[in-house]
C-alpha positions in Angstrom: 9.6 20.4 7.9 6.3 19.3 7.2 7.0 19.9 3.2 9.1 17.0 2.9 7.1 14.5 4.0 4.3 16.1 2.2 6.7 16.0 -1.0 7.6 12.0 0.0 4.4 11.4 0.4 3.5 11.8 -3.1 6.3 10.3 -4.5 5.6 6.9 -2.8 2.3 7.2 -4.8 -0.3 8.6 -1.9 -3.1 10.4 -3.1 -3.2 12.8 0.0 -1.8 13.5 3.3 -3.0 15.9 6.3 -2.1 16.3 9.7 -3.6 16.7 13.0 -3.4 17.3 16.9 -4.1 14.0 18.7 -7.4 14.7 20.3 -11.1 13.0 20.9 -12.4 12.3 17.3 -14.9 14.4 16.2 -17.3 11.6 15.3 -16.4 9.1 18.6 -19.9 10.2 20.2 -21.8 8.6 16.5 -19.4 5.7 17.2 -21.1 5.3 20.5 -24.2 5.7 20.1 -23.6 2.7 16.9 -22.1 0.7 19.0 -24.8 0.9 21.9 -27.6 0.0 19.0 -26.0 -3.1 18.2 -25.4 -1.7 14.9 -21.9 -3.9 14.5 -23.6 -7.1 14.7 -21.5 -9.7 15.6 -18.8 -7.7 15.5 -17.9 -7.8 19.2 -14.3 -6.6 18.6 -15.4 -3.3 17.7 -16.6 -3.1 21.4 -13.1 -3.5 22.9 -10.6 -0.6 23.3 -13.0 2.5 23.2 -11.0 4.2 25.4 -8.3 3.9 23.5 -10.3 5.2 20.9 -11.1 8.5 22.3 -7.8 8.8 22.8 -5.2 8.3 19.9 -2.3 9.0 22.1 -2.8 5.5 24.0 -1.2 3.7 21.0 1.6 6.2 21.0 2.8 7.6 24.4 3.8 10.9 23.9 2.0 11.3 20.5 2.1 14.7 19.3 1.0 14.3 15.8 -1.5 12.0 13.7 -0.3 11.8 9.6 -3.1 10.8 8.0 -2.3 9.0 4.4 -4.9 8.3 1.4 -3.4 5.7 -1.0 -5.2 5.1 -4.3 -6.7 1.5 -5.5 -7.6 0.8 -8.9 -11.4 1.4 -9.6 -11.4 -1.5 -12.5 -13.3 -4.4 -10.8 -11.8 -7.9 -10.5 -13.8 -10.5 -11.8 -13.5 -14.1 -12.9 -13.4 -15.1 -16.6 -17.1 -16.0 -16.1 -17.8 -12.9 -15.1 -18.1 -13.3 -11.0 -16.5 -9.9 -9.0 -14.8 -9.4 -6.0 -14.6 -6.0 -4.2 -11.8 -3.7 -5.5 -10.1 -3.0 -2.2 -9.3 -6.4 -2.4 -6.7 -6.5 -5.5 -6.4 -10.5 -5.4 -3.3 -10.1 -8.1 -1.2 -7.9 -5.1 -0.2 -8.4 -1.6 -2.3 -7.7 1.1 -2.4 -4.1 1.5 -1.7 -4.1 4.8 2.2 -4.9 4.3 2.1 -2.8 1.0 0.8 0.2 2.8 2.8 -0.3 5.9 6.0 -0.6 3.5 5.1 2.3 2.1 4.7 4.4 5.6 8.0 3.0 7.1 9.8 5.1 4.3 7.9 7.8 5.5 9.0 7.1 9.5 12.8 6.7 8.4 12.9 10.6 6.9 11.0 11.7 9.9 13.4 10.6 12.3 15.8 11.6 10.0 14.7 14.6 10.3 13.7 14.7 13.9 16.0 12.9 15.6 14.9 10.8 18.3 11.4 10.7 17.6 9.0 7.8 18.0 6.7 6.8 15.4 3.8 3.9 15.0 1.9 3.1 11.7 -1.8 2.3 11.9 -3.7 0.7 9.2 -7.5 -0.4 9.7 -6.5 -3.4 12.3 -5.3 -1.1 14.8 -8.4 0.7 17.3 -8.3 4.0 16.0 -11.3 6.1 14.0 -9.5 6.5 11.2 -11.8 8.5 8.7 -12.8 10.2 11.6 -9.2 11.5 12.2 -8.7 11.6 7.9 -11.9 14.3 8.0 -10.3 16.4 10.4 -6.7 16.2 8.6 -9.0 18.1 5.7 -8.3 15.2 3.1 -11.8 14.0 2.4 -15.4 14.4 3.7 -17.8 11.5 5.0 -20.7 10.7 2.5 -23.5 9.7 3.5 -22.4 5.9 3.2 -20.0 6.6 5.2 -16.7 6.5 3.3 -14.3 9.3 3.2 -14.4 10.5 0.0 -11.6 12.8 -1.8 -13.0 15.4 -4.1 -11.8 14.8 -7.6 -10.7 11.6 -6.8 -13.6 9.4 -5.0 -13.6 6.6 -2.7 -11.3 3.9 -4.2 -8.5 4.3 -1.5 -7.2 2.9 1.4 -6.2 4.7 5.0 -3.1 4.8 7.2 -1.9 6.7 10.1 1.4 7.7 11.2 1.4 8.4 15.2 4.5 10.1 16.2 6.3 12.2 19.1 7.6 14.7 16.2 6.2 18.4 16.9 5.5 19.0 12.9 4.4 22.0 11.8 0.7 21.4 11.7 -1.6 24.1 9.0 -4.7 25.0 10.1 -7.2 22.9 8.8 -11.0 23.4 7.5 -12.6 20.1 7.4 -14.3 19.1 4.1 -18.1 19.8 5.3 -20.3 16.9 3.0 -20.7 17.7 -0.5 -23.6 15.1 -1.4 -25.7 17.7 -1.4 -29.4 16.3 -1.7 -28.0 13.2 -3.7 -28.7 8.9 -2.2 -27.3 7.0 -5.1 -25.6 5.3 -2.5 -28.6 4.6 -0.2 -31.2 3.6 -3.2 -28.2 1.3 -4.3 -27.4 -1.0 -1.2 -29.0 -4.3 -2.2 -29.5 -4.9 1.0 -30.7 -2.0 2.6 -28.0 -1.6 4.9 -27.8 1.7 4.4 -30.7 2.5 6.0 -30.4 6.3 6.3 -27.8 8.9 5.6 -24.7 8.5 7.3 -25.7 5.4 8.9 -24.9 1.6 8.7 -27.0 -1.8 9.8 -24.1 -3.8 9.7 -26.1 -7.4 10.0 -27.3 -5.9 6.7 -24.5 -5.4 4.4 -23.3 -7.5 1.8 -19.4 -6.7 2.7 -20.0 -7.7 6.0 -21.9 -10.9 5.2 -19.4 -12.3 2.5 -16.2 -11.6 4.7 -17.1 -10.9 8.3 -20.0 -13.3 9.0 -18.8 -17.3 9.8 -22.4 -18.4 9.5 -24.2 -19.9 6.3 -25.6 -17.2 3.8 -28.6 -17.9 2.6 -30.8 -17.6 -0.8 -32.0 -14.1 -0.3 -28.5 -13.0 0.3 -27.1 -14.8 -2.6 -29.6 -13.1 -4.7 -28.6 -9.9 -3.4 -25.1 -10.6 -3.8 -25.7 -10.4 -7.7 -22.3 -12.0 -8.8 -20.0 -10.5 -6.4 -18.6 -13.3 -3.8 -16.3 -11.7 -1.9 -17.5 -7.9 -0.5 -19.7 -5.4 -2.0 -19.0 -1.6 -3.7 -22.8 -1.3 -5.0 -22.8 2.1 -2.9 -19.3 3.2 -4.3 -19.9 2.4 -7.5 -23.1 4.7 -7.4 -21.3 7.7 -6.0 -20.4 10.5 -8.8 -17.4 11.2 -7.2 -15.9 8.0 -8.1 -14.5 7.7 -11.6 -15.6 4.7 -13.6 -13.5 1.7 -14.2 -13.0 -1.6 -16.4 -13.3 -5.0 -15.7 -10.1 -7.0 -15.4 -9.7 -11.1 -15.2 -7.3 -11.2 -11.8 -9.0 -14.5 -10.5 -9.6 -18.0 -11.6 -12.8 -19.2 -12.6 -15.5 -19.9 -10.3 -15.1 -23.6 -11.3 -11.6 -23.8 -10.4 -12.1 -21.9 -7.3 -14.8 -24.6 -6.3 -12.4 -27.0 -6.9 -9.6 -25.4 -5.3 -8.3 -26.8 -1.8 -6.6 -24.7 1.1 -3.1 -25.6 -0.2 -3.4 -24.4 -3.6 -5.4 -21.4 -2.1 -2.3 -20.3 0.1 0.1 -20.9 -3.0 -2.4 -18.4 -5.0 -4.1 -16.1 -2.5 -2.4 -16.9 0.5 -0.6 -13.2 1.3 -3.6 -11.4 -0.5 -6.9 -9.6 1.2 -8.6 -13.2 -0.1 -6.6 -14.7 2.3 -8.4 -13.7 5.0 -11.8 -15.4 4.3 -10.2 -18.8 3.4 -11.5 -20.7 0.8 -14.0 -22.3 2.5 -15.8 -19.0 3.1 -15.4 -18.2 -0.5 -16.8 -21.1 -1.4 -19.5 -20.7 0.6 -20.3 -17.7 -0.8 -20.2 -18.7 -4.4 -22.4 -21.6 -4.0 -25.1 -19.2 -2.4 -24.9 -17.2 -5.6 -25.2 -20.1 -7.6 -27.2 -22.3 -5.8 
């Protein structure tokens, strides 16, 4: 039974699918011991709903199997047409991913209840408390590199990450997880502007440039802008550097940084307003923009 939502999957456009037991992720201790180093900075959400966490089944009474999903994004970079970025994940000429994902997995749900009659099924995407690459790594779709994104072999890191939960008894494979293939390579590490990365496998979250441009409320400052280089919203200096990930153009999907200086929170929600940009607001992206150009 498994097959056809393996076969839907690709259909709908997902790069790759795997399944697993609910159980303690294998890398929840590493999340601890982050979290007890103050390594999410301000981040104090992450600190809320460990236990759920540990245990996948809380979001899903009943929960019998995790799907884990891969969908592609494009590894072309947007930019302005004076040549400012924004991270890729973002796609600021789409909808939020979020709702385009979640789409995407509710055709998935309706053939397995089809199929299972009955059954129960909830979609996760990266708002929901669950260790998602954790749970992708033991599904056998990707590894963890050693800046910590799950990365697909012959396909990279450009992708985003959903769960199914459901009560369905699928026929789960055995399953080798992908052990890390970065061998004795840090692109990634000597990359990071900021040195967030400060060792393999490992993030100082106060540090990095993603977390700083979105994340962060408070003022960013000279020496960040100057690390920023010309990106204003996120930061893929440690994807790009990865050989796993394919090269891509640059493509105009944004206004110019003049307009965007310009541009008020009602013409903002008319162009942005169901996209990833929406979530920082203008003000933030403004904010961020003026600490690159000073």
């Amino acid at each position: 039974m498994s097959l056809e939502i393996i076969e839907r999957a690709k259909e709908l456009g997902f790069l790759k699918i795997g399944f697993s037991i609910p159980r303690r992720p294998v890398h929840f201790n590493k999340f601890m011991s982050w979290l007890s180093g103050h390594e999410n900075a301000d981040m104090s959400w992450m600190e809320r709903h460990t236990k759920i966490r540990e245990d996948p089944t809380l979001l899903l009474k009943d929960c019998r199997t995790i799907i884990s999903l891969a969908y592609p994004y494009s590894p072309n970079q947007p930019i302005t047409p004076d040549g400012f970025s924004v991270s890729r994940y973002s796609q600021p000429d789409k909808d939020d991913y979020h709702q385009r994902i979640r789409t995407l997995c509710n055709d998935l749900i309706a053939l397995l209840k089809n199929i299972h009659k009955g059954c129960k099924a909830r979609v996760c995407i990266d708002s929901v408390p669950i260790l998602e690459r954790s749970i992708a790594y033991s599904s056998g779709i990707g590894f963890i590199g050693k800046n910590n994104m799950l990365i697909v072999p012959g396909y990279g890191s450009y992708l985003y990450l959903a769960e199914i939960l459901t009560t369905a008894p699928l026929d789960i494979p055995p399953v080798d997880p992908i052990e890390n293939l970065c061998d004795s390579c840090t692109q990634c590490l000597d990359s990071c502007p900021s040195g967030a990365l400060e060792e393999p496998f490992s993030l100082s979250a106060s540090k990095c440039l993603s977390y700083i441009t979105i994340e962060r409320k408070r003022h960013v400052d000279k020496v960040e802008g100057l690390m920023m280089g010309r990106c204003f919203f996120g930061c893929d200096r440690c994807q790009e550097a990865c050989p796993f990930n394919k090269g891509g153009s640059r493509e105009i999907l944004l206004p110019s940084t003049d307009e965007l200086l310009k541009m008020d929170r009602i013409l903002f929600s008319e162009r942005f307003g169901n996209t990833a940009l929406a979530r920082n607001g203008i003000e933030k992206i403004q904010m961020n923009i003026h600490a690159i150009i000073g």
